[in-house]
Backbone as CSV, one residue per row, in Angstrom:
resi,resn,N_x,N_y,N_z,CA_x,CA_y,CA_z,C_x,C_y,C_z
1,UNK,-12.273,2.776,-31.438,-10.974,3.207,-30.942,-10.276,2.034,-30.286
2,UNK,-9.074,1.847,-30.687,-8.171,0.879,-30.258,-7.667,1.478,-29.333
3,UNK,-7.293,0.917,-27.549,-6.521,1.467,-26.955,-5.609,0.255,-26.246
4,UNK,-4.508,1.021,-26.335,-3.233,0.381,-25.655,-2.912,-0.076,-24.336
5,UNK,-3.011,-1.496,-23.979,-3.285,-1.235,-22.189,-2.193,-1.031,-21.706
6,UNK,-2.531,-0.343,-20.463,-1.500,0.525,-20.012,-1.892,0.259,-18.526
7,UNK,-1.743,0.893,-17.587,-1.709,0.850,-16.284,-3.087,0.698,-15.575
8,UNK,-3.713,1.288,-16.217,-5.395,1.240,-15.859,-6.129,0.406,-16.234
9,UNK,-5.193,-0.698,-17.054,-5.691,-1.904,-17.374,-5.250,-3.547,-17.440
10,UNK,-4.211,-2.658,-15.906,-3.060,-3.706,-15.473,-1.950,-3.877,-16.362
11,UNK,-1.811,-3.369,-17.061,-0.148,-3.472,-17.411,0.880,-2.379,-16.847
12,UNK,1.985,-2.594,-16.510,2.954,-1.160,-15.900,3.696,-0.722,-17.018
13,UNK,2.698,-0.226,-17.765,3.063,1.019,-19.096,2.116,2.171,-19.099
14,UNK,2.893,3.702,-19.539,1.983,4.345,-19.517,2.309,5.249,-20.722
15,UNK,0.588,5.519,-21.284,0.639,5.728,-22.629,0.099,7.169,-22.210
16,UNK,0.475,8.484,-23.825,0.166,9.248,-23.725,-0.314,9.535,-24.973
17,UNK,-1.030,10.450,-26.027,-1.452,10.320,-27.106,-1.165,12.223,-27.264
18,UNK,-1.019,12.363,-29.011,-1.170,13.502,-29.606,-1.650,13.540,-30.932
19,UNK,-1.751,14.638,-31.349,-2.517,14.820,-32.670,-1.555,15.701,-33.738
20,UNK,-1.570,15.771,-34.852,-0.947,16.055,-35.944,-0.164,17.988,-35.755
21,UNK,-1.220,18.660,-34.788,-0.838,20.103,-34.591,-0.004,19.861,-33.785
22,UNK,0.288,19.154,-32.670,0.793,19.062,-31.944,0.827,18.936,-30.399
23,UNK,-0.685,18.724,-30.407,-1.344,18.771,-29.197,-1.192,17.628,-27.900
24,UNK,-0.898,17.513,-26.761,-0.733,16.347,-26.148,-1.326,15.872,-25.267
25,UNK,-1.968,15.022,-24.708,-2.751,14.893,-22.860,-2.330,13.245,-22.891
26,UNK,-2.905,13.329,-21.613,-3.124,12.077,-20.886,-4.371,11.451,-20.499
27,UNK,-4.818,10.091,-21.305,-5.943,9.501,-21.331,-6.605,9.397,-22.527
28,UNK,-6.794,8.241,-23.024,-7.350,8.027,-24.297,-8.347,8.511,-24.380
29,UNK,-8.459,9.314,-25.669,-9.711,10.029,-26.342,-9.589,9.606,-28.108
30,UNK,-10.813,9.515,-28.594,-10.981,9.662,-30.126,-10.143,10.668,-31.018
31,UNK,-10.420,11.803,-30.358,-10.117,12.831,-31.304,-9.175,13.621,-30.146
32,UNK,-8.521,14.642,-30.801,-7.855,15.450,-30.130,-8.728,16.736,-28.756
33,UNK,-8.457,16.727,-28.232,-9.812,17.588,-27.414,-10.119,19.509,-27.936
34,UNK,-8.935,20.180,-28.356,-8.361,20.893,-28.999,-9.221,21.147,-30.621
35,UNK,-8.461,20.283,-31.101,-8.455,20.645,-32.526,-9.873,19.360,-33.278
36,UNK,-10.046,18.568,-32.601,-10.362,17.435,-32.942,-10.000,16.638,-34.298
37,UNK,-9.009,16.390,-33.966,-8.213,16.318,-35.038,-7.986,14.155,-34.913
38,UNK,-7.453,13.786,-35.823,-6.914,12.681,-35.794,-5.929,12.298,-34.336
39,UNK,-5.459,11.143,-33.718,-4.692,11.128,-32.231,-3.680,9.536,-32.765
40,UNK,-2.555,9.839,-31.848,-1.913,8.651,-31.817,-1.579,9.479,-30.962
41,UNK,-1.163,7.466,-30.324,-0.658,7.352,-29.106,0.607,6.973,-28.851
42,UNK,1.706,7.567,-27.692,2.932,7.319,-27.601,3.412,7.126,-26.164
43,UNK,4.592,6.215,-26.101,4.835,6.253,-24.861,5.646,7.145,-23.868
44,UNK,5.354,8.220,-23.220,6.463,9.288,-23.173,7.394,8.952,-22.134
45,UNK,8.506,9.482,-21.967,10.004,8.944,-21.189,9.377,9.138,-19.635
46,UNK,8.309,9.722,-19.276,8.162,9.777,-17.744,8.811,10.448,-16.999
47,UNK,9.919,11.723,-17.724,10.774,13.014,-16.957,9.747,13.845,-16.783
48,UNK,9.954,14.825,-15.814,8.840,15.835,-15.827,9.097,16.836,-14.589
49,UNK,8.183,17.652,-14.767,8.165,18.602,-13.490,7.437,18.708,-12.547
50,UNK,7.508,18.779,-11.225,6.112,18.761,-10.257,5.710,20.267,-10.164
51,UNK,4.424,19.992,-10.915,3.755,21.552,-11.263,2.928,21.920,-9.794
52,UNK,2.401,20.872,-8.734,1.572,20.713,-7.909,1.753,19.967,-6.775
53,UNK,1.917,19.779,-5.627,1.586,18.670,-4.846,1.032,18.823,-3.400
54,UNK,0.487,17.816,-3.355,0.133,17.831,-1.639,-0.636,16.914,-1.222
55,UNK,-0.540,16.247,0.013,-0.715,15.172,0.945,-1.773,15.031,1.378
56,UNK,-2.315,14.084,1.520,-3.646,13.922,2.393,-2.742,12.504,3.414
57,UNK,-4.169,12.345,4.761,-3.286,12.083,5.603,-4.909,10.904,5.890
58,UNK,-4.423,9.585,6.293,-5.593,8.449,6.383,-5.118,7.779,7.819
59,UNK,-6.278,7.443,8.473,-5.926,6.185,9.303,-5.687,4.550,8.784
60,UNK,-5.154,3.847,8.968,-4.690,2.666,8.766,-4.558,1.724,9.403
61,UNK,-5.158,0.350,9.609,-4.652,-0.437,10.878,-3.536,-0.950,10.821
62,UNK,-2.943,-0.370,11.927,-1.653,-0.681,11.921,-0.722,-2.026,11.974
63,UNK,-1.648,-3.118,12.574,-1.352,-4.198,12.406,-2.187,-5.186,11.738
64,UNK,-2.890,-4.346,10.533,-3.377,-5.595,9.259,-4.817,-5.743,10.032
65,UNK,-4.774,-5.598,11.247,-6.369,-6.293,11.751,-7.372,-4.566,12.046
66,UNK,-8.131,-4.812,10.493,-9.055,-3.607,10.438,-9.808,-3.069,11.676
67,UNK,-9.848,-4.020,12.740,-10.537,-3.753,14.336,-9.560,-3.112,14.900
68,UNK,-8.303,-3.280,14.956,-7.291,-2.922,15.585,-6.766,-1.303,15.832
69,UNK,-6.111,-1.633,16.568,-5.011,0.403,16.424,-5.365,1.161,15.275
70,UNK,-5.373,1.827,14.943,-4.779,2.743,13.924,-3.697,3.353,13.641
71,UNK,-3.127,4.009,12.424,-1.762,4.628,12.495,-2.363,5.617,11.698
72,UNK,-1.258,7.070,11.407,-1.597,7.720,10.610,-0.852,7.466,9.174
73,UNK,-1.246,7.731,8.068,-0.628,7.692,7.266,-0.399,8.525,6.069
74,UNK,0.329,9.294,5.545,0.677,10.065,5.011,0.861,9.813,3.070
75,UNK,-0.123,10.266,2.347,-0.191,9.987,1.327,0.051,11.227,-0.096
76,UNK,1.136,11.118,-0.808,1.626,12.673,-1.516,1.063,12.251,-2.747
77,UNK,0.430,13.738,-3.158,-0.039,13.348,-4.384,0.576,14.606,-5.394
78,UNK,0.689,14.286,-6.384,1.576,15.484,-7.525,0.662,15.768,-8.522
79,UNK,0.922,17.113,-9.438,0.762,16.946,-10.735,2.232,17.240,-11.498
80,UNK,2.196,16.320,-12.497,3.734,16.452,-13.171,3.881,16.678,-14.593
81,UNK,4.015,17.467,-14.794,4.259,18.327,-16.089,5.585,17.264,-17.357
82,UNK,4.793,16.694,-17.847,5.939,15.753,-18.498,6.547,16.681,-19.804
83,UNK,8.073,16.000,-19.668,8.388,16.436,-20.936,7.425,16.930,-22.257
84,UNK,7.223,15.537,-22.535,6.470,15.870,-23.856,5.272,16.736,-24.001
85,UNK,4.801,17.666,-22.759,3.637,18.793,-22.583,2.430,17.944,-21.874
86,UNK,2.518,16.541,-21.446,1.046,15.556,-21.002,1.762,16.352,-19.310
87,UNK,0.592,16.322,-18.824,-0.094,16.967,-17.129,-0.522,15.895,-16.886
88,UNK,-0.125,14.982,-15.926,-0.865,13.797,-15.473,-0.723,13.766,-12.976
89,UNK,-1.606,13.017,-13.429,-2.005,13.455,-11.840,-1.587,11.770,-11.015
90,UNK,-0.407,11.921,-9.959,0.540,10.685,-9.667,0.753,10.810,-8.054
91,UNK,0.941,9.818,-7.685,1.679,10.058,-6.389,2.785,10.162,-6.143
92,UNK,3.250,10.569,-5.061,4.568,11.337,-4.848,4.678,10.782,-3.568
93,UNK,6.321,11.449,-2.459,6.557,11.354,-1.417,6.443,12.315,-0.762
94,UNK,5.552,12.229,0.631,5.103,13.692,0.756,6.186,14.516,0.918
95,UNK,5.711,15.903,0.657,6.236,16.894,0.960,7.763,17.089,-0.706
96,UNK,7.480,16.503,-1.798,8.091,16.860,-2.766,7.665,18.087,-3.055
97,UNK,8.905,18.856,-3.112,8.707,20.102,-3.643,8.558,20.422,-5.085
98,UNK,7.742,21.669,-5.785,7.470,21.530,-6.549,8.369,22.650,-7.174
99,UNK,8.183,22.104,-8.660,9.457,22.783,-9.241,11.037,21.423,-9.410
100,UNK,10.473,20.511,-8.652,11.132,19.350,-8.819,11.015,18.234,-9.582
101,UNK,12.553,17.810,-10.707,12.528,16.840,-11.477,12.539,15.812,-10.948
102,UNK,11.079,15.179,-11.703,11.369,14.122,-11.314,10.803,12.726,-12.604
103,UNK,11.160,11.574,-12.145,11.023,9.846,-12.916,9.545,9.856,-12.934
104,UNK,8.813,9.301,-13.401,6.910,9.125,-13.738,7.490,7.359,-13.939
105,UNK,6.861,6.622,-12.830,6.889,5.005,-13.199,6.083,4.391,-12.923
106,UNK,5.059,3.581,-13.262,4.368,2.873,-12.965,4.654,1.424,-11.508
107,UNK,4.290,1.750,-10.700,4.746,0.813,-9.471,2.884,0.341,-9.143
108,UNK,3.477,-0.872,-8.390,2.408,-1.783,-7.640,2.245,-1.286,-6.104
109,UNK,1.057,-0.659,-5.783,0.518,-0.243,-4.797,0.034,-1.171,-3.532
110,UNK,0.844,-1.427,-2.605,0.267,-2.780,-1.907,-1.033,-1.943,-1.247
111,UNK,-1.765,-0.713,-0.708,-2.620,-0.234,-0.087,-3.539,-0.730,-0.982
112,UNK,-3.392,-0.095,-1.974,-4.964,-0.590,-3.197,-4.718,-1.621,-3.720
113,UNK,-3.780,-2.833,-3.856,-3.111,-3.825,-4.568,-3.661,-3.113,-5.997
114,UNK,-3.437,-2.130,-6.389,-2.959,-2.153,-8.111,-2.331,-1.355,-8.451
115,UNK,-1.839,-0.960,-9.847,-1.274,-0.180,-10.354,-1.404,0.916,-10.116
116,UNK,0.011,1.837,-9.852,-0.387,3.697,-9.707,0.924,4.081,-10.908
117,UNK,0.726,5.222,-11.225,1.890,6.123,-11.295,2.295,6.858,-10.400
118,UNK,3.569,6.631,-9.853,4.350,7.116,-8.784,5.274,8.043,-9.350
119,UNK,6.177,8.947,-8.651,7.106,9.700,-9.421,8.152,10.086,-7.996
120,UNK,9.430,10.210,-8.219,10.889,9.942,-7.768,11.701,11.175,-8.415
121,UNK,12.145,12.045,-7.136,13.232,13.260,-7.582,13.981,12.296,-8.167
122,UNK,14.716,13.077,-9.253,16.491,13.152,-9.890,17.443,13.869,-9.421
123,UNK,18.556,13.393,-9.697,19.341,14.122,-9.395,19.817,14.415,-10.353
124,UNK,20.192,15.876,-10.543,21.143,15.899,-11.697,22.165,16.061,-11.725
């Protein structure tokens, strides 16, 4: 299996794959999980819906020195129902409500220094 790098392999692209019935997810697999059918992979527009979300909450040193203060910090996490039928699991800003459109983009995480998928209300 050839796979496309994408975010999980340091590039800020994110790939989604389907199969000939019509089936869709997120995360490279061989076969379809469904039908097991033949799969290609596509890049989907990253619109979507927040089917899910909610926050977890971390201490942090607040001034860079891990001995130091702490702060709290507030971390939103989604699931987002993309257009094209892929469910993928992203961070958010807390307290996005769900039922809300929103952007799927790949951004640089300075907490973990790497790649996440993040996601951003629209307006319409």
């Amino acid at each position: 299996m050839t796979v496309d790098a994408d975010w999980t392999t340091g590039e800020p692209r994110l790939f989604a794959q389907r199969c000939p019935e019509g089936h869709a997810w997120y995360l490279p697999r061989l076969r379809c999980p469904r039908c097991a059918a033949v799969v290609s992979t596509f890049e989907p527009s990253g619109c979507g819906i927040v089917f899910a979300q909610t926050s977890l909450h971390r201490r942090v040193a607040a001034s860079g020195d891990p001995a130091g203060p702490k702060a709290k910090e507030a971390i939103g996490i989604a699931l987002v129902d993309l257009d094209e039928g892929v469910r993928m699991m992203v961070r958010c800003v807390p307290g996005t409500p769900v039922g809300a459109r929103v952007q799927v983009s790949i951004e640089f995480d300075e907490g973990s220094q790497r790649l996440l998928p993040f996601c951003a209300e629209v307006t319409a």
